[in-house]
C-alpha positions as CSV (number, residue, x, y, z in Angstrom):
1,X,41.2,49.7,-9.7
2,X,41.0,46.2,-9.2
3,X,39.7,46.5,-5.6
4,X,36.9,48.7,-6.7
5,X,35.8,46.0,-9.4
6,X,35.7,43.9,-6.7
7,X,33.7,45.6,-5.4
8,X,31.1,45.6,-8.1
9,X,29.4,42.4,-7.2
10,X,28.9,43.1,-3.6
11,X,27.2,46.0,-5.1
12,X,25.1,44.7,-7.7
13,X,23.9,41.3,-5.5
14,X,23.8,43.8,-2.5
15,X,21.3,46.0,-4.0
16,X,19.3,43.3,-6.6
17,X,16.5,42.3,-3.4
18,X,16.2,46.1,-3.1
19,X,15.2,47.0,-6.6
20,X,12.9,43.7,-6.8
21,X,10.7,44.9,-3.6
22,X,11.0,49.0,-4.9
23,X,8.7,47.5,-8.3
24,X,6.6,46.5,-5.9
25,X,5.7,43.4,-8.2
26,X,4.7,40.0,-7.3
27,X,6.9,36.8,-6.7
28,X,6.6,35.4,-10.4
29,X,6.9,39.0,-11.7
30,X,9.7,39.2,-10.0
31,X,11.6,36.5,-11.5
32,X,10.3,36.7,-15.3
33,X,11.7,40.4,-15.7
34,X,15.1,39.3,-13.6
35,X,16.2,35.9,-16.3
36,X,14.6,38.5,-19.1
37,X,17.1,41.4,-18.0
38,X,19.6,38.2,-17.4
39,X,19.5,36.9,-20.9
40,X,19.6,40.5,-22.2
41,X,22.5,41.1,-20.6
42,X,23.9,37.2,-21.6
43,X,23.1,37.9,-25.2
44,X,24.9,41.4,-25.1
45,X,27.7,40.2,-23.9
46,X,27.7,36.6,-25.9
47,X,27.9,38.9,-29.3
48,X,30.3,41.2,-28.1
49,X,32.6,38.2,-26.9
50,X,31.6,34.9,-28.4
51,X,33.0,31.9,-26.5
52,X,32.7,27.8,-27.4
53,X,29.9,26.5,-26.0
54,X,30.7,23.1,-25.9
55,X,27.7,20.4,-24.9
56,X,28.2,19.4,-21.3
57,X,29.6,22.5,-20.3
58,X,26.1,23.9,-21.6
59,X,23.8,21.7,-19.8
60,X,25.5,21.6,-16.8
61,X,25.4,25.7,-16.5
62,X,21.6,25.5,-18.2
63,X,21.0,23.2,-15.4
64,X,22.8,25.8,-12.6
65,X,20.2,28.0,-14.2
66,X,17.5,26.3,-13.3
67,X,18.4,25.7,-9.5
68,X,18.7,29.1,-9.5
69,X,15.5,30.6,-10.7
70,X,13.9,27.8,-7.9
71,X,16.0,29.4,-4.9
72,X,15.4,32.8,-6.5
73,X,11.2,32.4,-6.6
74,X,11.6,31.5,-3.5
75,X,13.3,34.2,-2.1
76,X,11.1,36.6,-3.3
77,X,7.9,35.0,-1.8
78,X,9.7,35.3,1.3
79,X,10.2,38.6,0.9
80,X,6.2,39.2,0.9
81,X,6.3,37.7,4.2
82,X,9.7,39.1,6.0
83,X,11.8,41.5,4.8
84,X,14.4,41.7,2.7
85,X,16.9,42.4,5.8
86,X,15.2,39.6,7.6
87,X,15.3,37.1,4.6
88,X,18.6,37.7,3.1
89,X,21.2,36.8,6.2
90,X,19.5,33.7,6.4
91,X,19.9,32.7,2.8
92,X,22.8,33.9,2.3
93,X,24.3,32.5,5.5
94,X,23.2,29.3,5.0
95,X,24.3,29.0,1.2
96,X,28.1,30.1,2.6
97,X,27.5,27.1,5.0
98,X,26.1,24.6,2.0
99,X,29.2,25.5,-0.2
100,X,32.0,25.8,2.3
101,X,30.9,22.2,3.7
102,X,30.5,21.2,0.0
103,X,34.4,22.3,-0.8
104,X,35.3,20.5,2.6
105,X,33.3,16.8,2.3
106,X,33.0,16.2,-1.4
107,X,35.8,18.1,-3.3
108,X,37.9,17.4,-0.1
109,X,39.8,21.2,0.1
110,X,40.4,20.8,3.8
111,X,43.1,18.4,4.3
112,X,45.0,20.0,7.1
113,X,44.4,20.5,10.9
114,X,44.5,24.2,10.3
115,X,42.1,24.1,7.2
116,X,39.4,22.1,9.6
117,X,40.1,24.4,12.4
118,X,39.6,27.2,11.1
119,X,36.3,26.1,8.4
120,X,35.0,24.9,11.3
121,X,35.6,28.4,13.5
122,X,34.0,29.8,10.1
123,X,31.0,27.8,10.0
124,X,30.3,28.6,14.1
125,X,30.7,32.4,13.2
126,X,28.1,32.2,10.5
127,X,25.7,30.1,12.0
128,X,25.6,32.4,14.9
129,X,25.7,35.1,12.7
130,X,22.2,33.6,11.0
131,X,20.8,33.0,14.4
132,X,21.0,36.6,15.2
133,X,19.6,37.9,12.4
134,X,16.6,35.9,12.1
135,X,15.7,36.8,15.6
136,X,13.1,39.9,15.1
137,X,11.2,41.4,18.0
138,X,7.2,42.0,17.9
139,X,8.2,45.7,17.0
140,X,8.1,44.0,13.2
141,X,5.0,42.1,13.7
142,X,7.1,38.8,13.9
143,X,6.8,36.0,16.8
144,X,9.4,34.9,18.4
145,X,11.0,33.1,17.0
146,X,10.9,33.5,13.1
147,X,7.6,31.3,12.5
148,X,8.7,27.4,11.6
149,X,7.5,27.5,7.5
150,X,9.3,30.7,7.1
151,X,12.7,29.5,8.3
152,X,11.8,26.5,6.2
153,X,11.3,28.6,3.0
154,X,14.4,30.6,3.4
155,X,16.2,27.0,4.2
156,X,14.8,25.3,0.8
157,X,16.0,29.3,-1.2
158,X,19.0,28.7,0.2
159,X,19.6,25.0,-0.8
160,X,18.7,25.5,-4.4
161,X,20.7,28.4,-4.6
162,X,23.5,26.4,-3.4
163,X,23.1,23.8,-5.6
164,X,23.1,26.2,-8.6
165,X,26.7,27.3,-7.3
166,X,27.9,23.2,-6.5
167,X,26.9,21.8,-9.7
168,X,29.7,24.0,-11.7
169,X,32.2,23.5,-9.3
170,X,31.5,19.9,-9.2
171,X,32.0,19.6,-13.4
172,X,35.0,21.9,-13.3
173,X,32.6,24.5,-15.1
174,X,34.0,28.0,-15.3
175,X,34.5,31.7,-17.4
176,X,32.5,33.5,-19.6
177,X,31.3,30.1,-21.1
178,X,28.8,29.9,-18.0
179,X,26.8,33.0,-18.6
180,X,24.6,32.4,-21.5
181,X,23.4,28.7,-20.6
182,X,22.9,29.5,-17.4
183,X,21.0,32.7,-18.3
184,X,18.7,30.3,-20.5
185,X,18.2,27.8,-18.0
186,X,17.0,30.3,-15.8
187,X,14.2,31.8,-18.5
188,X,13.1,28.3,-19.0
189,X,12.3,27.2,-15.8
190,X,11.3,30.9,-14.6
191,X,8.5,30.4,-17.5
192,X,7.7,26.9,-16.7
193,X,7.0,27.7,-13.4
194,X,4.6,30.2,-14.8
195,X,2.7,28.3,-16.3
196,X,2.2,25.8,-13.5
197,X,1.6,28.8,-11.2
198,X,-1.5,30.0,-13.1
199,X,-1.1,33.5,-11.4
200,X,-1.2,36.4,-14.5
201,X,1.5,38.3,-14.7
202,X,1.0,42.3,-15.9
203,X,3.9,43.2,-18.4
204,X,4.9,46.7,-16.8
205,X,5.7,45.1,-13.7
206,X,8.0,42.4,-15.6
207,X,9.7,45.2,-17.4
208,X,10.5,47.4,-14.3
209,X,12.3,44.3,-12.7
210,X,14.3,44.5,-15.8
211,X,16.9,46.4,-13.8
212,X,16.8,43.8,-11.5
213,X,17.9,41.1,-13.8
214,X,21.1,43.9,-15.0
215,X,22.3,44.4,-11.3
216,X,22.3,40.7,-10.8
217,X,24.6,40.0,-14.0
218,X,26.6,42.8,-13.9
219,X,27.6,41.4,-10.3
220,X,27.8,38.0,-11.5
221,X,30.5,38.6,-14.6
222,X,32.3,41.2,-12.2
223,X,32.9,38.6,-9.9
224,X,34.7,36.4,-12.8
225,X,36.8,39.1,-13.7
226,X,38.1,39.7,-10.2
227,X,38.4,36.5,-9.8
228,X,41.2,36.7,-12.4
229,X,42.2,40.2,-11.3
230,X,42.7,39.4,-7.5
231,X,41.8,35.7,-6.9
232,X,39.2,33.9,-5.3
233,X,40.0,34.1,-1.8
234,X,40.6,38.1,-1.8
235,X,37.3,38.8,-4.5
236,X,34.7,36.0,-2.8
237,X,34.6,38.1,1.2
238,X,34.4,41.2,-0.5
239,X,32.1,39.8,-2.9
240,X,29.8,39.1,0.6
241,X,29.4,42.4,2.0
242,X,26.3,42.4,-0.1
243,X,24.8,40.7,2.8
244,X,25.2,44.0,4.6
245,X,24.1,46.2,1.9
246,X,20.9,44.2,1.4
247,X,20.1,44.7,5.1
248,X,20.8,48.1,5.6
249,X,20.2,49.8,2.6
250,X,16.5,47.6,2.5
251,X,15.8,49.2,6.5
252,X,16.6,52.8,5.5
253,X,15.1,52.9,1.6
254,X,11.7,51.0,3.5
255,X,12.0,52.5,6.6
256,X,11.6,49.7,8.1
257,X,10.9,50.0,11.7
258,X,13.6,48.7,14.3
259,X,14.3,48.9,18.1
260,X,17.6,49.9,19.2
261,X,17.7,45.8,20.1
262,X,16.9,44.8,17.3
263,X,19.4,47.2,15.5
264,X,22.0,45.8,17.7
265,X,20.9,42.2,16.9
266,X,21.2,42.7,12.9
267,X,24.7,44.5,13.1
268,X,26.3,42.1,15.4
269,X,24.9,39.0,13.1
270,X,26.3,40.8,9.9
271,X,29.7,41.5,11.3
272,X,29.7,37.6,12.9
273,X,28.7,36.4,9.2
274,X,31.6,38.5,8.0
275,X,34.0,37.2,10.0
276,X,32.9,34.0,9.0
277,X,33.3,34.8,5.4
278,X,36.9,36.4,6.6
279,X,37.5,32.9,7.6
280,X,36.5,31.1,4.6
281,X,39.5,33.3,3.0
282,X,41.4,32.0,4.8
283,X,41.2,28.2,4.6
284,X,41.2,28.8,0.6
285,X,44.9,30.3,1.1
């Protein structure tokens, strides 16, 4: 039972891009009905379980809120210009990167010759990984390689994202405490960048990415819990293989057109970025 629920974020993360592209809803639409369904869910479960909300706590996870909406706006404009199996090794690749060498430089977790060797064997596998992965054949309609300001909007998603992960770890910010704040931090900047986007958003295209905002915070507090069920280093890999669920499942429910190489290229990336994440595992042992 335990293992299943740790399975629930890989799940819910794994399938969140998916639902976005199915409501076939801009960027900014997008976002606005994800932090609504976010908050929703935050509210739900702040009234069901109250917790302290004490005031640094609260602005640092309002503030992890708001690096996340920028990294997630971004993500979804990418996703109008690659696809979602394209986008999300990428990201997700180079956020595990951003954190992992965030734990080793500045919190200093590696402090042994076999924690270094084998972060370091971690951070070649998912870098490779990434590298494979981005490559796309003119099958997609893609140059080779991925154009320049692509790679560079999928490297500034993933920095904001990682920052919206650092920035608790850094103030010792955990639990249930997180999930409203953060959930708030997220609708505010979500709207601010609304209303500096001057782009109209339709309402029934915010509501239908209300689901999207309920598989990405049913993920998030599943992880917590599994965290406390089965411990980081067992429930964060598992946590990962929504990096392969993204990918596939977005090919097949798209039908996204690949070649046999290019198959072979996205398989072989996923599986390097999960041994890499197997890795990570291990140094946190």
């Amino acid at each position: 039972m335990d293992t299943l629920i740790a399975f629930i974020p890989a799940i819910g993360w794994g399938f969140m891009p998916i639902l976005a592209q199915m409501t076939k809803a801009n960027p900014r639409e997008q976002l606005t009905g994800t932090v609504i369904g976010a908050v929703l869910f935050a509210l739900c479960l702040y009234s069901y379980s109250p917790v302290s909300l004490k005031i640094t706590p609260f602005i640092v996870s309002f503030v992890s809120g708001v690096f996340w909406s920028i990294g997630q706006l971004l993500q979804f404009q990418a996703f109008q210009k690659v696809s979602v199996s394209t986008a999300i090794p990428v990201i997700c690749g180079l956020q595990l990167m951003g954190t992992t060498l965030f734990a080793a430089l500045i919190l200093g977790e590696w402090t042994t010759g076999y924690q270094i060797g084998i972060g370091l064997a971690a951070l070649i596998f998912i870098l490779s990984g990434i590298l494979l992965t981005s490559y796309q054949g003119r099958s997609s309609g893609l140059s080779k390689p991925m154009p320049l300001h692509i790679f560079v909007m999928l490297v500034c998603s993933a920095i904001a994202l990682t920052l919206y992960v650092i920035i608790n770890q850094i103030f010792h910010v955990s639990g249930l405490s997180v999930i409203l704040p953060q959930s708030l931090g997220m609708l505010c900047s979500a709207l601010l960048m609304n209303c500096k986007g001057g782009q109209k958003l339709h309402l029934v295209q915010v509501l239908r990415n209300l689901s999207t905002g309920l598989s990405w915070s049913v993920a998030n507090l599943a992880l917590f819990i599994s965290n406390g069920l089965i411990g980081v280093a067992a429930s964060f890999p598992i946590s990962q293989a929504s990096i392969a669920i993204s990918c596939v499942g977005s090919i097949l429910i798209f039908r996204e057109k690949k070649s046999s190489r290019e198959w072979l290229r996205l398989l072989a990336g996923i599986t390097i970025i999960m041994v890499g994440v197997g890795l990570i595992s291990l140094v946190k042992l």
